[in-house]
LONUZA-358188 format. One record per residue: residue in one letter; x, y, z of N, C-alpha, C in turn; residue number from 1. Coordinates in pm, whole numbers, plus 50000, padded with zeros to 5 digits. Layout:
BEGIN
A	X	Y	Z	X	Y	Z	X	Y	Z	NUM $
...
END
This chain:
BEGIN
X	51067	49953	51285	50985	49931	51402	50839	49906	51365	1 $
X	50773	49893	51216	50651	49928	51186	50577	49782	51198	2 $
X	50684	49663	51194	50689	49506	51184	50551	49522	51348	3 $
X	50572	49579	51458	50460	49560	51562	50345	49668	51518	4 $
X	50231	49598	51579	50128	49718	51536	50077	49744	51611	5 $
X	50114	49866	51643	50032	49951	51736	49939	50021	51751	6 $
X	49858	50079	51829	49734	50187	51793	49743	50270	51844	7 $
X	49647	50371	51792	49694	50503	51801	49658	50561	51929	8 $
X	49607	50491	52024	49627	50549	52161	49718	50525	52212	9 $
X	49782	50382	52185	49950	50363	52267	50044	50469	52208	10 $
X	50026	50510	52080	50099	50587	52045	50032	50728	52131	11 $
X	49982	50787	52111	49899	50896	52187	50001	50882	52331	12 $
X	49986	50822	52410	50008	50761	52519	50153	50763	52531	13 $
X	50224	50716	52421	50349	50789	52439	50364	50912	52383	14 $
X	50357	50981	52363	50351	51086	52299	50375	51198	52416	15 $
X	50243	51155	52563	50230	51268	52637	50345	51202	52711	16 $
X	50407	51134	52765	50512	51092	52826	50659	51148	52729	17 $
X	50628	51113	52600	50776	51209	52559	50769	51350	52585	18 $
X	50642	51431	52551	50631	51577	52562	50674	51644	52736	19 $
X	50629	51516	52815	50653	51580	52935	50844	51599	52966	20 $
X	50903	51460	52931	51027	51413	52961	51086	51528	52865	21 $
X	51069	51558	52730	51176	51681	52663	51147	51803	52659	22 $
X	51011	51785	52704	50977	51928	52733	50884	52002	52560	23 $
X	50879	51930	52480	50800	51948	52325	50681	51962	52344	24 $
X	50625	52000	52270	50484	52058	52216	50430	51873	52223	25 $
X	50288	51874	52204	50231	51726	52196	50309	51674	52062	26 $
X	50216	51795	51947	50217	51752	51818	50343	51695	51760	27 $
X	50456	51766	51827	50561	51712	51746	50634	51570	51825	28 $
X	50555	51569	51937	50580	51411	52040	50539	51291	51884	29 $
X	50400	51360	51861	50323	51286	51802	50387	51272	51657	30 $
X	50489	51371	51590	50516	51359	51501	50640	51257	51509	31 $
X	50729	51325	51583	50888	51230	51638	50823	51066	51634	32 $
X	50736	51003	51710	50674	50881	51752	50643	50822	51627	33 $
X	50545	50890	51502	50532	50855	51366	50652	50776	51349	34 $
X	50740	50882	51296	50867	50877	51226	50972	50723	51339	35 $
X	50931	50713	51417	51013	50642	51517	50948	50471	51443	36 $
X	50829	50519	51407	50737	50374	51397	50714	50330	51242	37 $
X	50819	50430	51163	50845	50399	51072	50690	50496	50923	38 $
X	50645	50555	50992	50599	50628	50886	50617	50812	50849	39 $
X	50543	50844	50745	50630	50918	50694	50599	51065	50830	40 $
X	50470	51074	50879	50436	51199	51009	50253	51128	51043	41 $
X	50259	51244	51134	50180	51156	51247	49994	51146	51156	42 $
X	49934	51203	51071	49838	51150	50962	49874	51027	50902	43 $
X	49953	51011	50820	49963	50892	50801	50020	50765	50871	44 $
X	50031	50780	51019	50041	50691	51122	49909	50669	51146	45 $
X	49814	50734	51169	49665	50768	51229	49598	50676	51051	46 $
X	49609	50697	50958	49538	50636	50861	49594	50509	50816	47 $
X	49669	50448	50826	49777	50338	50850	49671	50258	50973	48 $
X	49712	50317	51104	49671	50233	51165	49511	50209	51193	49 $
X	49410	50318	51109	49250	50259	51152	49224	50216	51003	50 $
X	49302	50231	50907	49244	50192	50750	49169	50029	50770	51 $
X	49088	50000	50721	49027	49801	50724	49120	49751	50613	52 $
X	49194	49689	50643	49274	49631	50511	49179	49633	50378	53 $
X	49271	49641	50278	49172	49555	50172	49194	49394	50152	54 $
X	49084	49375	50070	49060	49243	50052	49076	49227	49862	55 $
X	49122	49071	49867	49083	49057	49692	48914	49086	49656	56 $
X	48944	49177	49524	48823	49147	49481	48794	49100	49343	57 $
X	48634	49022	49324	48635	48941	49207	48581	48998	49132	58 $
X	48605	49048	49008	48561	49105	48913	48492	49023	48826	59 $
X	48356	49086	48760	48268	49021	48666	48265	49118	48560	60 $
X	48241	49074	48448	48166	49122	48254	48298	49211	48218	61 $
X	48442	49200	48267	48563	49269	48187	48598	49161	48091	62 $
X	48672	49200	48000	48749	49123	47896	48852	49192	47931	63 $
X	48986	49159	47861	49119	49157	47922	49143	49206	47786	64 $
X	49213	49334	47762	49257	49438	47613	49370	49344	47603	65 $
X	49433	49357	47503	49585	49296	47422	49658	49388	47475	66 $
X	49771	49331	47488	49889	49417	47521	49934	49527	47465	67 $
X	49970	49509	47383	49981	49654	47304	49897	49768	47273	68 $
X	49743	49727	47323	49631	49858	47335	49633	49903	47449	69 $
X	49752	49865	47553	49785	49934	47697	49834	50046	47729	70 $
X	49820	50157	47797	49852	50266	47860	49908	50221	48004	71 $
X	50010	50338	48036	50069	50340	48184	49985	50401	48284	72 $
X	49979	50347	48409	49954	50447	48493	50090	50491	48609	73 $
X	50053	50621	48647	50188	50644	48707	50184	50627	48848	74 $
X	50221	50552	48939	50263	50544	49078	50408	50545	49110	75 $
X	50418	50615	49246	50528	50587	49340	50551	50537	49466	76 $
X	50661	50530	49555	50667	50406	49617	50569	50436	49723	77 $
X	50508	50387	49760	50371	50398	49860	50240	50387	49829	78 $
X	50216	50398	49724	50127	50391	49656	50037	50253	49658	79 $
X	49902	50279	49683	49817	50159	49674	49768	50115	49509	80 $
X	49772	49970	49497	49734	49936	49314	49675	49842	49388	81 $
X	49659	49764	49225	49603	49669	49208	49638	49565	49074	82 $
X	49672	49467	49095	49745	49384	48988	49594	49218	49023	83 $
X	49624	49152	48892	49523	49011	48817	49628	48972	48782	84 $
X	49610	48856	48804	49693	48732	48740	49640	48661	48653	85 $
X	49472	48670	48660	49412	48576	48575	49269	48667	48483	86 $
X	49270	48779	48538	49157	48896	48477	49018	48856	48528	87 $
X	48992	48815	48664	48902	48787	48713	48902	48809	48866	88 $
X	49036	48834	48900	49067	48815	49050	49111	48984	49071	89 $
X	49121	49059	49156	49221	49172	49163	49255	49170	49263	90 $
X	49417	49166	49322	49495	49166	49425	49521	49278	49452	91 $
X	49533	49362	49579	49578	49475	49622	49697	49456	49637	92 $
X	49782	49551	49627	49934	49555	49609	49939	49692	49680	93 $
X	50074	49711	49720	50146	49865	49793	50272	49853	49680	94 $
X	50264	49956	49610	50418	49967	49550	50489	49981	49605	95 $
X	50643	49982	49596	50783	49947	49727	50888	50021	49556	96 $
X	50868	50035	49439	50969	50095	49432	50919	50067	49280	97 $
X	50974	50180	49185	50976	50204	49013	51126	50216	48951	98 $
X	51104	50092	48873	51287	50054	48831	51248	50042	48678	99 $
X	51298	50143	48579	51290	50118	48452	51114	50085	48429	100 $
X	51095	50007	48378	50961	49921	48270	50906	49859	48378	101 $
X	50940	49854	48531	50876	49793	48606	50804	49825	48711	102 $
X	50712	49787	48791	50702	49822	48946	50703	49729	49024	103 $
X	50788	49772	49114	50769	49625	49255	50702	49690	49356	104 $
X	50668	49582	49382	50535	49596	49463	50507	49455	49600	105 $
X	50397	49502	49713	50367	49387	49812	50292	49390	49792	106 $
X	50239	49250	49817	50088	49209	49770	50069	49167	49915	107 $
X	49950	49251	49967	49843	49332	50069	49735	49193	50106	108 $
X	49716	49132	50013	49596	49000	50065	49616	48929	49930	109 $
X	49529	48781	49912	49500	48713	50071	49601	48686	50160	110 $
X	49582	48690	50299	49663	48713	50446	49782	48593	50387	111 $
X	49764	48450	50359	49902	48375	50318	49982	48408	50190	112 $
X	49932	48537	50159	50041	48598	50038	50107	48745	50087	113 $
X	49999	48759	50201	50113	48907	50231	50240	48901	50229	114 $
X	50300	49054	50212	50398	49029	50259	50509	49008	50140	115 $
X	50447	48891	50036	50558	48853	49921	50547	48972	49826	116 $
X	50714	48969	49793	50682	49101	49682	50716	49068	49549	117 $
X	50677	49129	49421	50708	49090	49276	50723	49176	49234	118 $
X	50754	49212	49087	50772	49296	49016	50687	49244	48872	119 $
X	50620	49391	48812	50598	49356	48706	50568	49453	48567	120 $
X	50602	49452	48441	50574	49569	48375	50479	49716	48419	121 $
X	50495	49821	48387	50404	49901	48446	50264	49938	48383	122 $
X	50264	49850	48298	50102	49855	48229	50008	49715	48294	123 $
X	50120	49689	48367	49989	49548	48449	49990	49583	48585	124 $
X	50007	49703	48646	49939	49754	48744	49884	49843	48747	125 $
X	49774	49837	48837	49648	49963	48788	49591	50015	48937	126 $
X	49534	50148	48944	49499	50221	48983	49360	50142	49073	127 $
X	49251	50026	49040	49119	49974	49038	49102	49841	48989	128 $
X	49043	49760	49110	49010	49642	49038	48980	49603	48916	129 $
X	48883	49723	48867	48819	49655	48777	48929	49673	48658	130 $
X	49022	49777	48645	49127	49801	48519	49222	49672	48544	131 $
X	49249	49606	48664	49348	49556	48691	49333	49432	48624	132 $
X	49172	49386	48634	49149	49319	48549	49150	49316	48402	133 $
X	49124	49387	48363	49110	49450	48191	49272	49469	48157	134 $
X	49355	49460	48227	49488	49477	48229	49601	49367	48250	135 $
X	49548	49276	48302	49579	49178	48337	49696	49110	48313	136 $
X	49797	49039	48431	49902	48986	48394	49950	48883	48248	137 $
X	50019	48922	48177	50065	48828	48053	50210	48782	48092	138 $
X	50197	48626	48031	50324	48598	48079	50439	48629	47933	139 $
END
């Protein structure tokens, strides 16, 4: 159900209409409604829906390390990164899932790339633009 986006007063708004109809406390109207709209409880419905997206950002004065002077960083599925394709650009990504040597992931902006998802070793996604750059995709 998370595909519509709603705000957090329509949600609010239903909330006091479920509490009245089952007879529940607000909070857990408010929690049931989360979970209905596809997130995990009702904070991260509330930070979900006022966060400002991110945007790409362009990184300046990194050089891009060799592959093999790379370290992991560790994420799981929800998790916000950041992946370069070219060590100048940094794309925001949401991880979606950790399979072996990899992470897949959605890439968050620009708006005609949302949405698509990839996978890619776990030393070419990073925590910060600016590593993401210094880290940068190798083909």
């Amino acid at each position: 159900m998370k595909n519509q986006k709603y705000t957090v007063n329509y949600i609010k708004r239903q909330a006091k209409t479920l509490k009245k109809d089952r007879g529940i406390s607000h909070t857990d109207a408010l929690e049931m409604l989360s979970k209905d709209h596809g997130y995990s409880n009702w904070q991260h419905c509330v930070k979900s829906l006022t966060q400002e997206p991110r945007k790409v950002v362009i990184v300046n004065n990194v050089t891009s390390i060799h592959y093999l002077k790379r370290t992991v960083e560790k994420f799981i599925p929800g998790d916000e990164a950041w992946i370069s394709w070219d060590g100048k650009k940094a794309v925001p990504v949401k991880v979606i899932e950790v399979d072996g040597p990899y992470y897949s992931f959605k890439i968050e902006a620009p708006q005609n790339k949302a949405g698509n998802e990839h996978y890619l070793r776990l030393d070419e996604v990073r925590s910060t633009p600016e590593l993401a750059c210094i880290n940068c995709v190798t083909s």
